[in-house]
Z-matrix of the N, CA and C atoms (Angstrom, degrees):
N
C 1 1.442
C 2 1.531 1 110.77
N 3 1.291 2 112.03 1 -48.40
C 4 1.537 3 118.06 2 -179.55
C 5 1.818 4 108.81 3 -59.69
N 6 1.008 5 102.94 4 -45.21
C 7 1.426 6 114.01 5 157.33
C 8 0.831 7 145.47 6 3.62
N 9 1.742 8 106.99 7 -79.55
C 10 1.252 9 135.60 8 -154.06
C 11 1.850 10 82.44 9 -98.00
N 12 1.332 11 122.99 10 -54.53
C 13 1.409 12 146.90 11 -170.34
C 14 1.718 13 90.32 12 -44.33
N 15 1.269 14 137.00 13 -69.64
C 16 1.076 15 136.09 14 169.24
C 17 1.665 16 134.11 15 -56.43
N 18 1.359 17 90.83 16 -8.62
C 19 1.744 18 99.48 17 171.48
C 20 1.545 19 98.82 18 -91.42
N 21 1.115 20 125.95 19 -35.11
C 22 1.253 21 128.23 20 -169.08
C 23 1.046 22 116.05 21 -75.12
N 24 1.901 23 120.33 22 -38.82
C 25 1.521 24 105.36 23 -175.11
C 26 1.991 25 105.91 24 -96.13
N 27 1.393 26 95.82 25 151.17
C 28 1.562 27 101.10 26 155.53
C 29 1.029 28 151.00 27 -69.72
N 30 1.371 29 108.99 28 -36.67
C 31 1.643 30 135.47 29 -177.03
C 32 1.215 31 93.91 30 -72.76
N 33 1.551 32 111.09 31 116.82
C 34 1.564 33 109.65 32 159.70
C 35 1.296 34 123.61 33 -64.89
N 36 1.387 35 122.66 34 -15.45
C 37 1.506 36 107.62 35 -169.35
C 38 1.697 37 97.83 36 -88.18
N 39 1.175 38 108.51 37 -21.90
C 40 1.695 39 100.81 38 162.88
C 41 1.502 40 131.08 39 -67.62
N 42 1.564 41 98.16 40 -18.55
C 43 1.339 42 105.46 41 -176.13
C 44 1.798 43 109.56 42 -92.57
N 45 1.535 44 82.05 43 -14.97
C 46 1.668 45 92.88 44 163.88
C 47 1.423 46 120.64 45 -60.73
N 48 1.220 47 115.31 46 -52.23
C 49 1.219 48 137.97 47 179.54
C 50 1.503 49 109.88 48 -51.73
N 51 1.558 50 97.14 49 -80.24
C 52 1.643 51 95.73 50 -174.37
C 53 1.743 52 118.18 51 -37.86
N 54 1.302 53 102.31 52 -39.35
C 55 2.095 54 110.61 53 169.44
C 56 1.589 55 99.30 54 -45.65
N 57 1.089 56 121.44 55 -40.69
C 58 1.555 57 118.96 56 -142.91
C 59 1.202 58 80.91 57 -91.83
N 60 1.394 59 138.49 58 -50.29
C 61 1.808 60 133.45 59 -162.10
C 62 1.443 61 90.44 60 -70.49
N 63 1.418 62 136.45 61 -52.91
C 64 1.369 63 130.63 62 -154.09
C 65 1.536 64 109.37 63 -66.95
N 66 1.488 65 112.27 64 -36.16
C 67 1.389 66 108.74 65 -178.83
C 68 1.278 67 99.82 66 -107.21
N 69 1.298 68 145.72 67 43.95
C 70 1.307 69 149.41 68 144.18
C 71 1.910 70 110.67 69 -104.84
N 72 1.505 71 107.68 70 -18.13
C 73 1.244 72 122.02 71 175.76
C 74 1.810 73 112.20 72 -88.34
N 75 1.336 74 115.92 73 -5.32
C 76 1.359 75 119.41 74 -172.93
C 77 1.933 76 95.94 75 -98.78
N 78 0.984 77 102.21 76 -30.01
C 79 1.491 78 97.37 77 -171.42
C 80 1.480 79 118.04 78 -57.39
N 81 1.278 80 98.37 79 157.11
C 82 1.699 81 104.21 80 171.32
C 83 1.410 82 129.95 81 -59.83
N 84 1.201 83 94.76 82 -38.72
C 85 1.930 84 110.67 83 -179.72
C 86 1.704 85 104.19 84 -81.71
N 87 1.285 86 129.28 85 -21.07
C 88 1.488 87 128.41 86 162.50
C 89 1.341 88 124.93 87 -79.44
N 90 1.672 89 123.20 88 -9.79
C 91 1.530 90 129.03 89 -172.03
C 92 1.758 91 95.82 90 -125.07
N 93 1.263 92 119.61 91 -3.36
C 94 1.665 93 117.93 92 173.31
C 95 1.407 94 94.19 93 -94.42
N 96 1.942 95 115.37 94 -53.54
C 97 1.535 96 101.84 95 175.73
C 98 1.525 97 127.83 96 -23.26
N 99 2.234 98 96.85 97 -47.82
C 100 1.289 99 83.65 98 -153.88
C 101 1.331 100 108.52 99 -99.20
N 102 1.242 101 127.91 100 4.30
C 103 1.703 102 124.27 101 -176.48
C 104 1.773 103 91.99 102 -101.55
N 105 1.277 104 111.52 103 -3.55
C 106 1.699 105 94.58 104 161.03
C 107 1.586 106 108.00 105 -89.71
N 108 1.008 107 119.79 106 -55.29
C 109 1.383 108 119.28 107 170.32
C 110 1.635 109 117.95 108 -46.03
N 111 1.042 110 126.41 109 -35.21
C 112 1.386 111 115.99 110 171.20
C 113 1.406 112 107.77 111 -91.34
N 114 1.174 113 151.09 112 3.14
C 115 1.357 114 158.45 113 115.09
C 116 1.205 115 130.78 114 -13.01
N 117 1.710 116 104.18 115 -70.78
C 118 1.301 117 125.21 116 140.21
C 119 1.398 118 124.69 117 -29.80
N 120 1.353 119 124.99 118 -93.12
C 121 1.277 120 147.13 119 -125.36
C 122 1.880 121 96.95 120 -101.96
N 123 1.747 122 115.43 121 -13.28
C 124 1.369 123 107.33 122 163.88
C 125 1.568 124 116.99 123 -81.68
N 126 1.066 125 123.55 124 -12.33
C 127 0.799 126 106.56 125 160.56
C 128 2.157 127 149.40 126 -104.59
N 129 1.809 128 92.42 127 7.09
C 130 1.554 129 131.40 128 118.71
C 131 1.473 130 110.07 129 -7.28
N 132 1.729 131 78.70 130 -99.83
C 133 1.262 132 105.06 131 -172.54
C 134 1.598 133 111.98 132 -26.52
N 135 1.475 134 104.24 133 -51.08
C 136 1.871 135 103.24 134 -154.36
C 137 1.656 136 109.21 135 -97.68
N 138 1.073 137 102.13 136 -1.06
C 139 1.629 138 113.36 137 144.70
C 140 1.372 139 137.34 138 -89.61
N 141 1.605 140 113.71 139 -11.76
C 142 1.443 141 120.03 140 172.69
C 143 1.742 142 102.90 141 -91.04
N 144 1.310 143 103.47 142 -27.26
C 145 1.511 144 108.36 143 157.14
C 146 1.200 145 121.77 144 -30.86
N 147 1.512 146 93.69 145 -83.10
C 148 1.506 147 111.83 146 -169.61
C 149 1.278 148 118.50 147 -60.18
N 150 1.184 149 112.67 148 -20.18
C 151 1.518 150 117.13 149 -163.78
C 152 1.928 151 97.28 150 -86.52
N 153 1.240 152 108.70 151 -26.64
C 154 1.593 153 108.82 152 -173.46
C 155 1.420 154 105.49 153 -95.59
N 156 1.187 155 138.79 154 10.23
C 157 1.257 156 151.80 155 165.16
C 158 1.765 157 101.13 156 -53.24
N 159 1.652 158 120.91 157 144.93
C 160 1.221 159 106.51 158 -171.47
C 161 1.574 160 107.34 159 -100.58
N 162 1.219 161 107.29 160 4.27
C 163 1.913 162 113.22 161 169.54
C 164 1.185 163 126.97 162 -110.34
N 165 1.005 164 93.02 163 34.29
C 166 2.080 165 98.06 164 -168.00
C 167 1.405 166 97.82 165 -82.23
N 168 1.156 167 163.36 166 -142.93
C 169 1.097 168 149.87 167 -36.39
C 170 1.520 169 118.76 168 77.57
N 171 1.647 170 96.63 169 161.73
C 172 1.988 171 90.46 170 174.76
C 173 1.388 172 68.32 171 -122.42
N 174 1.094 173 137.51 172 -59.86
C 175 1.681 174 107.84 173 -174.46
C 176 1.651 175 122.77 174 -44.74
N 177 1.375 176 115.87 175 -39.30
C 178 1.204 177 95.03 176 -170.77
C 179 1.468 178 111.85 177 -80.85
N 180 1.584 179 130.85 178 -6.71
C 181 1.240 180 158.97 179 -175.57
C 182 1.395 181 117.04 180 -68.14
N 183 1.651 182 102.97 181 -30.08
C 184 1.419 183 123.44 182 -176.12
C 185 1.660 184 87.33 183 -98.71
N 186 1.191 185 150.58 184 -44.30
C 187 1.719 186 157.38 185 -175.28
C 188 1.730 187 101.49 186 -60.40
N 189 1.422 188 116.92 187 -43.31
C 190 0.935 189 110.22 188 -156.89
C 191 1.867 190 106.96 189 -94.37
N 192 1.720 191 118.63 190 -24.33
C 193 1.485 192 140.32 191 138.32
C 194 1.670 193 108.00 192 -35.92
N 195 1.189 194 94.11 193 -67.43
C 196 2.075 195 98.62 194 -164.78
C 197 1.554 196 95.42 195 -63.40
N 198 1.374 197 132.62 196 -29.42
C 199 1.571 198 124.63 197 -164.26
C 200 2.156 199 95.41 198 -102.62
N 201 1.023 200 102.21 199 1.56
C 202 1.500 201 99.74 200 175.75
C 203 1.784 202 108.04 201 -97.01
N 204 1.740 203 98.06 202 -53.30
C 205 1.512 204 79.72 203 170.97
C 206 1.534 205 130.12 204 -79.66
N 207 1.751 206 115.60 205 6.18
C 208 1.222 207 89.06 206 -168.52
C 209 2.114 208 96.49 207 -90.91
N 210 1.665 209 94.26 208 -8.53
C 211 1.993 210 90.70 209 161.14
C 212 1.341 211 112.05 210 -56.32
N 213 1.276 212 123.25 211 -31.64
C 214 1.385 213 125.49 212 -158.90
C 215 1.565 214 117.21 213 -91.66
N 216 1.187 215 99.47 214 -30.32
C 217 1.674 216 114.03 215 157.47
C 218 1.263 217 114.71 216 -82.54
N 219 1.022 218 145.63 217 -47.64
C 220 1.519 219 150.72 218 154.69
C 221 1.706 220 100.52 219 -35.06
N 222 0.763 221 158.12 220 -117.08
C 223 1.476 222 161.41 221 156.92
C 224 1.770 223 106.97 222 11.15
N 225 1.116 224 128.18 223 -7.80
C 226 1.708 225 126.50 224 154.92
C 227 1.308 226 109.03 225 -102.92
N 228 1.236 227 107.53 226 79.18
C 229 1.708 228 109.50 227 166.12
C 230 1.667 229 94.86 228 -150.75
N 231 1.709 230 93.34 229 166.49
C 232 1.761 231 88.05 230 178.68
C 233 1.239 232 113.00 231 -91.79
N 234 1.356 233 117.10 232 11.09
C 235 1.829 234 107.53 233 -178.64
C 236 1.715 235 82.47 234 -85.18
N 237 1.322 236 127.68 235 -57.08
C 238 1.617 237 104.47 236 -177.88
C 239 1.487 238 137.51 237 -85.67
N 240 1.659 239 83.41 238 1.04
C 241 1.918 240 83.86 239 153.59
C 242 1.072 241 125.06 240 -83.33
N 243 1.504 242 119.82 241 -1.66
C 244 1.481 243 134.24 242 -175.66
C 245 1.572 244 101.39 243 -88.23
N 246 1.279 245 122.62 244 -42.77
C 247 1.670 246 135.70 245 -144.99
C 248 1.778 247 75.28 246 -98.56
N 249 1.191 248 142.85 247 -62.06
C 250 1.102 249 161.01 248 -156.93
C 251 1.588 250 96.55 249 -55.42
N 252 1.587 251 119.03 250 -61.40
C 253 1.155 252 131.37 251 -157.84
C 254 1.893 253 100.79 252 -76.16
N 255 1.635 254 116.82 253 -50.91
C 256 1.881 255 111.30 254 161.77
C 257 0.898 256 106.14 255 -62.61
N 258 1.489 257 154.62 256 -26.69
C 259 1.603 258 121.64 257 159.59
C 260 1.857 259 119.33 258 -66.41
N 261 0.826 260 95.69 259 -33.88
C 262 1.809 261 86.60 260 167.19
C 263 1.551 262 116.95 261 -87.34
N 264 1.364 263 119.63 262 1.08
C 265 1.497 264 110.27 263 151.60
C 266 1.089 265 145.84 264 -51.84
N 267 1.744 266 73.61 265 -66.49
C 268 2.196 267 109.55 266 170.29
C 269 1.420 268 106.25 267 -59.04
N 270 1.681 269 124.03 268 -42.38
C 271 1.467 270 110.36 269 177.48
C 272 1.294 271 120.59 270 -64.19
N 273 1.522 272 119.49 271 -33.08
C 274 1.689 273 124.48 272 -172.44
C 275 1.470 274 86.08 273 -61.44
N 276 1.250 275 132.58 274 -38.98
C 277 1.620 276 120.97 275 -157.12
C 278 1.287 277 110.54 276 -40.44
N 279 1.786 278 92.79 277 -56.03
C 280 1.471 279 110.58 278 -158.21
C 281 1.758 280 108.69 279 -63.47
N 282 1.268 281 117.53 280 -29.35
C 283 1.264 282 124.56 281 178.95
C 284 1.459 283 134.13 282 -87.66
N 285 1.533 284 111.24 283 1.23
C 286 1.417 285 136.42 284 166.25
C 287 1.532 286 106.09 285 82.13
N 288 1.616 287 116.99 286 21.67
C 289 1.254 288 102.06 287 178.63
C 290 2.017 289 109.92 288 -111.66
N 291 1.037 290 98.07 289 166.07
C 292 1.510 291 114.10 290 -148.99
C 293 1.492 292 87.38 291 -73.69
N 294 1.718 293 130.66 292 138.49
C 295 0.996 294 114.13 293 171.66
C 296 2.033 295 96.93 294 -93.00
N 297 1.050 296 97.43 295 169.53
C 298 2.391 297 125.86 296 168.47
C 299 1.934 298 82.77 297 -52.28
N 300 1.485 299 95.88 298 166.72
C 301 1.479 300 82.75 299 143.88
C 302 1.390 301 96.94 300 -124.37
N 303 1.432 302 122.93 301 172.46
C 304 1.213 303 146.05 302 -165.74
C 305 1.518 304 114.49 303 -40.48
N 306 1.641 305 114.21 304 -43.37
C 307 1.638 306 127.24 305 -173.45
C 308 1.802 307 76.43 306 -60.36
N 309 1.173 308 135.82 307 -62.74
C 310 1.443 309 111.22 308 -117.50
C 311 2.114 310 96.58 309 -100.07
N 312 1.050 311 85.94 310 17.10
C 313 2.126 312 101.61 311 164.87
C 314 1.127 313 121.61 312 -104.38
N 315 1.590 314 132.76 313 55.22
C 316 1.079 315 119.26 314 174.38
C 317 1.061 316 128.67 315 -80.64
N 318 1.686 317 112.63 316 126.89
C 319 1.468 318 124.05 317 172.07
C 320 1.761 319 117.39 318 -61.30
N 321 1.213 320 114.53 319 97.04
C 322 1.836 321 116.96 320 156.27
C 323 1.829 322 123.58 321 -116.65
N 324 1.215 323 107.01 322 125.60
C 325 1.068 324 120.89 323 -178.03
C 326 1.801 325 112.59 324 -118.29
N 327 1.638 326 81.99 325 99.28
C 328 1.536 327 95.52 326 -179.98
C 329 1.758 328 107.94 327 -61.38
N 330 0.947 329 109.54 328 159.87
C 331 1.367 330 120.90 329 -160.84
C 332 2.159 331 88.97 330 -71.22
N 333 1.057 332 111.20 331 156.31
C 334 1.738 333 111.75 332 166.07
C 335 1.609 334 116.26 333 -128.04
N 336 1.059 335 122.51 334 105.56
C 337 1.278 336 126.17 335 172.10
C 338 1.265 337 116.06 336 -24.78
């Protein structure tokens, strides 16, 4: 993809660029960003859903809030930052990028009001 993207443009300083996104996209700290963030934020997503639905309820609106954050609180602990952290190992494998090693991921979970 980067490839083709760089055959196409002229401007080197774009072609500068696209180098810089492609190998800023191979890294470890750019593919953990993003399977934490979509981790996160799908399940966002499927509550901003539900919530804009035109038959919901405010009760069930408040069921479908209280059962979103308690995924979202459930998912900050270190047994699933652990389970969380070997699935993004095994995936970097497949994609040739270097995994952290384990010392240098520390799990802290500031307290949340």
């Amino acid at each position: 993809m980067w490839e083709e993207a760089i055959d196409l443009v002229k401007d080197t300083e774009m072609k500068a660029r696209i180098n810089g996104v492609a190998s800023q996209m191979k890294t470890f700290d750019y593919y953990f960003g993003i399977c934490l963030g979509h981790l996160i934020l799908k399940h966002s997503d499927n509550l901003s859903r539900a919530l804009q639905k035109s038959d919901i309820s405010a009760s069930e609106g408040q069921e479908v809030a209280s059962m979103t954050l308690k995924v979202l609180k459930s998912i900050r602990s270190d047994d699933m930052f652990k389970l969380f952290w070997e699935k993004i190992c095994k995936e970097v494998e497949h994609f040739s990028i270097s995994p952290l090693e384990e010392e240098d991921a520390e799990s802290v979970f500031p307290e949340t009001p």
